[in-house]
SERO-4910 file (N, C-alpha, C, O; in steps of 0.05 Angstrom, whole numbers):
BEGIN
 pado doro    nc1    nc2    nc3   cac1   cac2   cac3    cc1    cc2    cc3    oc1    oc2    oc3
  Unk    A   1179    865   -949   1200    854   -933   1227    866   -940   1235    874   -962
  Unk    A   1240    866   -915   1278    887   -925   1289    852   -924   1277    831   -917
  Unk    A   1325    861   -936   1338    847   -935   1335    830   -915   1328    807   -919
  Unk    A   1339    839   -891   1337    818   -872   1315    796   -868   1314    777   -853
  Unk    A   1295    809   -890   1274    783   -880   1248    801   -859   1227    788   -854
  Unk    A   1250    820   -851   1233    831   -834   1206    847   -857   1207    857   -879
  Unk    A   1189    844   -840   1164    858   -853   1166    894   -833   1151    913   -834
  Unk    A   1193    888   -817   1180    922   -804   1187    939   -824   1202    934   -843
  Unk    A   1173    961   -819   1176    993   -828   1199   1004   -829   1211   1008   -808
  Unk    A   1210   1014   -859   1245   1020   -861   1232   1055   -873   1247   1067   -888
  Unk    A   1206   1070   -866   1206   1098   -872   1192   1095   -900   1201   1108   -918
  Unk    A   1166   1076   -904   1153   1079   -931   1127   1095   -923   1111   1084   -908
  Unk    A   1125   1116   -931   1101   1124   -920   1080   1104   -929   1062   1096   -914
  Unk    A   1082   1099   -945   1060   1073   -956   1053   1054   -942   1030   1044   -947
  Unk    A   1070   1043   -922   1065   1024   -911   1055   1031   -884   1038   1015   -874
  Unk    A   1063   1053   -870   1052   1064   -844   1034   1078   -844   1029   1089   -823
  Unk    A   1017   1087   -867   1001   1111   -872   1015   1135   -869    998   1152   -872
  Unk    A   1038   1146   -864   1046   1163   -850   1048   1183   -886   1045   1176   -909
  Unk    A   1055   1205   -874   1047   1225   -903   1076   1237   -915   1082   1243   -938
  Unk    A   1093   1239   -890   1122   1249   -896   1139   1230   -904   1144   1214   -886
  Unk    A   1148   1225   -922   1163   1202   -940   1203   1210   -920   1219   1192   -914
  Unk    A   1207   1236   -917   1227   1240   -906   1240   1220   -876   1259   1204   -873
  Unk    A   1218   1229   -860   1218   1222   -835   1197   1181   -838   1178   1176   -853
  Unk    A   1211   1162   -819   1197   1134   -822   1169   1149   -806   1150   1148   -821
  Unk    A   1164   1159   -787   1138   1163   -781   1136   1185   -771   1153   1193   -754
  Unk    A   1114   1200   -779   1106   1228   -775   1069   1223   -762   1048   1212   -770
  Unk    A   1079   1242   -733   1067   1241   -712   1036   1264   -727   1012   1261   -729
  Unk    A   1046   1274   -731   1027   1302   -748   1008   1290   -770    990   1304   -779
  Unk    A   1011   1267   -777    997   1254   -806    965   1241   -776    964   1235   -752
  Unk    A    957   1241   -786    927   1226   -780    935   1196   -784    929   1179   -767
  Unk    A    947   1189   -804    933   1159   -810    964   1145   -799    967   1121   -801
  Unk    A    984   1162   -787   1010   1145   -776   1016   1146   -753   1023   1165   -739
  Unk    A   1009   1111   -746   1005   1100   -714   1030   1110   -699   1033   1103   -676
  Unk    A   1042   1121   -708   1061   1139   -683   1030   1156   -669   1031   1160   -645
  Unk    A   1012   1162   -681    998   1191   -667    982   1171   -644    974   1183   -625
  Unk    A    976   1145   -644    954   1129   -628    981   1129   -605    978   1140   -583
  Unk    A   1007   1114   -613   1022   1114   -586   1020   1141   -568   1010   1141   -546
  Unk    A   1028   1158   -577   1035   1182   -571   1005   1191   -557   1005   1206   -538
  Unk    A    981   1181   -567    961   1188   -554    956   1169   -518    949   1177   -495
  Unk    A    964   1143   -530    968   1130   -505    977   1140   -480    964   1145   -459
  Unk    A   1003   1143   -487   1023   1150   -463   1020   1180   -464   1035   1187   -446
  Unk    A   1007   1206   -476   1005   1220   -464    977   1235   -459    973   1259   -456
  Unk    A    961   1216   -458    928   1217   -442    929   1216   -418    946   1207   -404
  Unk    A    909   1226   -414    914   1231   -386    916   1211   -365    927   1219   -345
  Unk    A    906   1181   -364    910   1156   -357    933   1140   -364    942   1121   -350
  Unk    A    942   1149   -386    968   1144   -396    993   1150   -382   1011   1134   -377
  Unk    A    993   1174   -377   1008   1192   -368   1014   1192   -343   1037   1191   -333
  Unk    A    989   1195   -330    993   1189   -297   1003   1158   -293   1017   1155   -273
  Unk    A    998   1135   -309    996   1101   -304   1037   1102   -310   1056   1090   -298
  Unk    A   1037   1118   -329   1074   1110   -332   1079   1127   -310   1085   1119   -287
  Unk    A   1078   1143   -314   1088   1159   -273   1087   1148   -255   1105   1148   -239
  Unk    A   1064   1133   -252   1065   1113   -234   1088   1095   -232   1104   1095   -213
  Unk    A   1087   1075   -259   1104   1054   -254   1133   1061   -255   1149   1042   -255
  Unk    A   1141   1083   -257   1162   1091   -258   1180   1074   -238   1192   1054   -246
  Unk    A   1180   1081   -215   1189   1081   -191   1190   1042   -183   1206   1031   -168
  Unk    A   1181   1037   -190   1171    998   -194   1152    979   -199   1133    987   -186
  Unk    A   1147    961   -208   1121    946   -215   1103    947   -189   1110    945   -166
  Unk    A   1081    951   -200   1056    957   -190   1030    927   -189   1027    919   -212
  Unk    A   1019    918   -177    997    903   -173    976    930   -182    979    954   -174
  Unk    A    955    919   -200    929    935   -215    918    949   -187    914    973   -188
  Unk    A    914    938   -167    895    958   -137    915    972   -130    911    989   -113
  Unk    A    936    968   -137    958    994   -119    958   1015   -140    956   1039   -134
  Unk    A    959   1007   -162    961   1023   -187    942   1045   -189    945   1069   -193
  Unk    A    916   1026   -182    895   1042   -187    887   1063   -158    869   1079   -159
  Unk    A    899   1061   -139    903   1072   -111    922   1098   -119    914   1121   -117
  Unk    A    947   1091   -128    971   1116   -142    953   1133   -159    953   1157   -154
  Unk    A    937   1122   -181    927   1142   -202    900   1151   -200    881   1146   -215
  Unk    A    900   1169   -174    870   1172   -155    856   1182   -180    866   1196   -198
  Unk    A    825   1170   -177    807   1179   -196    811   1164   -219    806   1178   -239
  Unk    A    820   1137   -225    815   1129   -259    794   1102   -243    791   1091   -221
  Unk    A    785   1101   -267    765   1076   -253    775   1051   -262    794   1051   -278
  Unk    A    767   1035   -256    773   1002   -260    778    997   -288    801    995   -296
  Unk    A    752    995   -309    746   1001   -330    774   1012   -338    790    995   -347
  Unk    A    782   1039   -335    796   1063   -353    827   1048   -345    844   1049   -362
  Unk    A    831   1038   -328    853   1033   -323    862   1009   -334    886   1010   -339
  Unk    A    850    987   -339    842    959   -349    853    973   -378    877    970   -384
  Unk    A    833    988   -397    838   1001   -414    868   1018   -421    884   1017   -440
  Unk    A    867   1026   -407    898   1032   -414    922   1025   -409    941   1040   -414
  Unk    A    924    998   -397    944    983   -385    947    958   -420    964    947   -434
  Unk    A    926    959   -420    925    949   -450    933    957   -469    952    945   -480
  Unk    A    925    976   -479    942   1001   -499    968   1002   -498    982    998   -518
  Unk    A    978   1009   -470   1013   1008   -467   1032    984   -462   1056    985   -459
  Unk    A   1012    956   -461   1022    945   -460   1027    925   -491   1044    908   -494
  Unk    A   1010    933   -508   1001    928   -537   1026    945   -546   1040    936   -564
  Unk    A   1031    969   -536   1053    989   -552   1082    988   -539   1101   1000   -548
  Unk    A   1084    968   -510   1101    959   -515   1115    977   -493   1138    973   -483
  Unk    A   1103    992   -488   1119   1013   -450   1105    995   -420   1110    996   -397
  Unk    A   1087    980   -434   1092    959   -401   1089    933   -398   1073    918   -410
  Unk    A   1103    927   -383   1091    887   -394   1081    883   -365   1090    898   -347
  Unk    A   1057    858   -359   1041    848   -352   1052    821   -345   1053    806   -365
  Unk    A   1061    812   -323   1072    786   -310   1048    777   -293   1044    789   -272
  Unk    A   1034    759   -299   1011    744   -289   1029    714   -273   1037    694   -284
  Unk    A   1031    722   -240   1042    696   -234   1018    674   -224   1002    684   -209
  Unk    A   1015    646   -231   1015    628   -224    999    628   -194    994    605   -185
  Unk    A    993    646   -181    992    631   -156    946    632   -155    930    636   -173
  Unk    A    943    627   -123    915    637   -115    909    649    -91    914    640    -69
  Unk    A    897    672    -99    888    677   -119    909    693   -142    930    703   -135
  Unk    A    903    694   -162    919    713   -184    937    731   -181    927    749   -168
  Unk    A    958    735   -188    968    752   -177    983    766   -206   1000    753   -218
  Unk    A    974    796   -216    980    806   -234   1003    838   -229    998    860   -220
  Unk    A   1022    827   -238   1050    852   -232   1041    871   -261   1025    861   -276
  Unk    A   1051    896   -267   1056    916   -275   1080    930   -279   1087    942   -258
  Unk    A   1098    933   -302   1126    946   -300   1130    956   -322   1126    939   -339
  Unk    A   1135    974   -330   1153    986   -340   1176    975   -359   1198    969   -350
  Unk    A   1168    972   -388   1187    966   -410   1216    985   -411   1210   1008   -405
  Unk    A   1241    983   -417   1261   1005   -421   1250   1021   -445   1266   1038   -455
  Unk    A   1229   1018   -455   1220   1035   -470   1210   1053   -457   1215   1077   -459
  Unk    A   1187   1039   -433   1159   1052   -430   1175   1061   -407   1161   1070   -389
  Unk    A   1205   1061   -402   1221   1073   -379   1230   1106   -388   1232   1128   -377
  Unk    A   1232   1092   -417   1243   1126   -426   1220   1151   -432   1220   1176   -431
  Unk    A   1201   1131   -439   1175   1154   -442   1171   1162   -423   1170   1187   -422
  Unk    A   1168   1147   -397   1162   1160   -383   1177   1179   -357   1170   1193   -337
  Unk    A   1194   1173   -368   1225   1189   -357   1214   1219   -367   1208   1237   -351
  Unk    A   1211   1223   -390   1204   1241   -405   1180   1266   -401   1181   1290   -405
  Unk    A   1155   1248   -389   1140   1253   -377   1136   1263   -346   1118   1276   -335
  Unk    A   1157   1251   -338   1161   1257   -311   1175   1287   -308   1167   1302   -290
  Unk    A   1193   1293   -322   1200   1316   -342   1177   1336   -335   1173   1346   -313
  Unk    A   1164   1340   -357   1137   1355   -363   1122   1360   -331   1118   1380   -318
  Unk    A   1118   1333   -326   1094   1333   -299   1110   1353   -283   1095   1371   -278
  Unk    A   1131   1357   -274   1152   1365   -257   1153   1392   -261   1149   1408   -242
  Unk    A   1160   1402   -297   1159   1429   -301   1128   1437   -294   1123   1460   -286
  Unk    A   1106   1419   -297   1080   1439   -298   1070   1445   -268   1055   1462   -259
  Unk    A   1085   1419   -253   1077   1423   -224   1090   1458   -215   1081   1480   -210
  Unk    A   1121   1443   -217   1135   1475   -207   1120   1497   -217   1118   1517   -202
  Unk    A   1106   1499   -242   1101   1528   -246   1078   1534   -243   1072   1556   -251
  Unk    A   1051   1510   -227   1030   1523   -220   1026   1542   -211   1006   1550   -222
  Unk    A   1033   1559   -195   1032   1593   -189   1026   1612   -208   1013   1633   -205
  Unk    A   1042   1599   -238   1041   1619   -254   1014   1617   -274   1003   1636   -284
  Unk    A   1007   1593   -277    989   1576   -288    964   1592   -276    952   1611   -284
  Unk    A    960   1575   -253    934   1594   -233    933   1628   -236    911   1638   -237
  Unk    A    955   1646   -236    953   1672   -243    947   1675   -270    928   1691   -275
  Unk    A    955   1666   -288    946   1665   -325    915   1654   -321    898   1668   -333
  Unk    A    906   1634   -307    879   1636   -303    854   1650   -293    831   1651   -301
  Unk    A    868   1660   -268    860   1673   -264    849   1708   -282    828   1718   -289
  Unk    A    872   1714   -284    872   1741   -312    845   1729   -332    822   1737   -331
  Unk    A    857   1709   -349    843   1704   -371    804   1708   -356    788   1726   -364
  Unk    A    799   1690   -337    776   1687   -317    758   1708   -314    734   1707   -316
  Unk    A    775   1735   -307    773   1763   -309    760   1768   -333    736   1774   -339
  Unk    A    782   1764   -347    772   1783   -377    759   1770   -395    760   1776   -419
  Unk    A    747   1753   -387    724   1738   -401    694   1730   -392    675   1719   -404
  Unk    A    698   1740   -368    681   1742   -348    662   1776   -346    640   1782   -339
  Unk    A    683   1790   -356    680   1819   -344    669   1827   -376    664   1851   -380
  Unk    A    665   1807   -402    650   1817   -419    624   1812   -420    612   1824   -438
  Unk    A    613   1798   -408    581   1783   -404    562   1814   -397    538   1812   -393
***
């Protein structure tokens, strides 16, 4: 526990598993849960589910309509994860039948701000992507 009374993490590697005593958590160590978040939100269900909610809270069938191809199961699953880590919260209203919202933490706003980033640069540069594949395709092909 620090001064204040809190049991969080003030950078002991000891306490986070993490291996770098410099840095409070190092993404590169195996055993420091920075690497499970970081796996969350940038899996591939992960990834597409914060892109999604970017834009506004989501009902789970719209969600799962936006992130064509994840299944019920996978999506259930990872709405859990991020919402356990704290990039989305889960508003279950009251009514019937059930009615369950999806949004976006100012955390799980900046990750995925971030990501939206990335998705953006890799879209723009599919042209170049598909020609590097293509080549590689070639010359791995043309040794058989």
């Amino acid at each position: 526990m620090d001064e204040t009374g809190s049991d969080e993490h003030r950078g002991s590697s000891e306490s986070n598993g993490c291996q770098d005593g410099r840095l409070p958590f190092d993404v590169y160590s195996k055993q420091c849960p920075s690497r499970a978040t970081l796996e969350h939100a940038t899996g591939r269900w992960g990834s597409l589910t914060l892109g999604a909610l970017y834009d506004g809270s989501l009902r789970f069938n719209a969600l799962r309509r936006r992130v064509d191809g994840v299944s019920e199961k996978m999506l259930s699953q990872t709405l859990h994860s991020l919402e356990r880590d704290g990039l989305v919260h889960r508003e279950a209203q009251p009514t019937n039948p059930p009615r369950v919202d999806y949004e976006l933490t100012p955390l799980g706003r900046q990750v995925a701000e971030q990501l939206l980033a990335l998705i953006q640069l890799v879209e723009g540069r599919m042209s170049e992507v598909l020609v590097a594949r293509s080549r590689y395709d070639e010359a791995h092909t043309s040794r058989s």
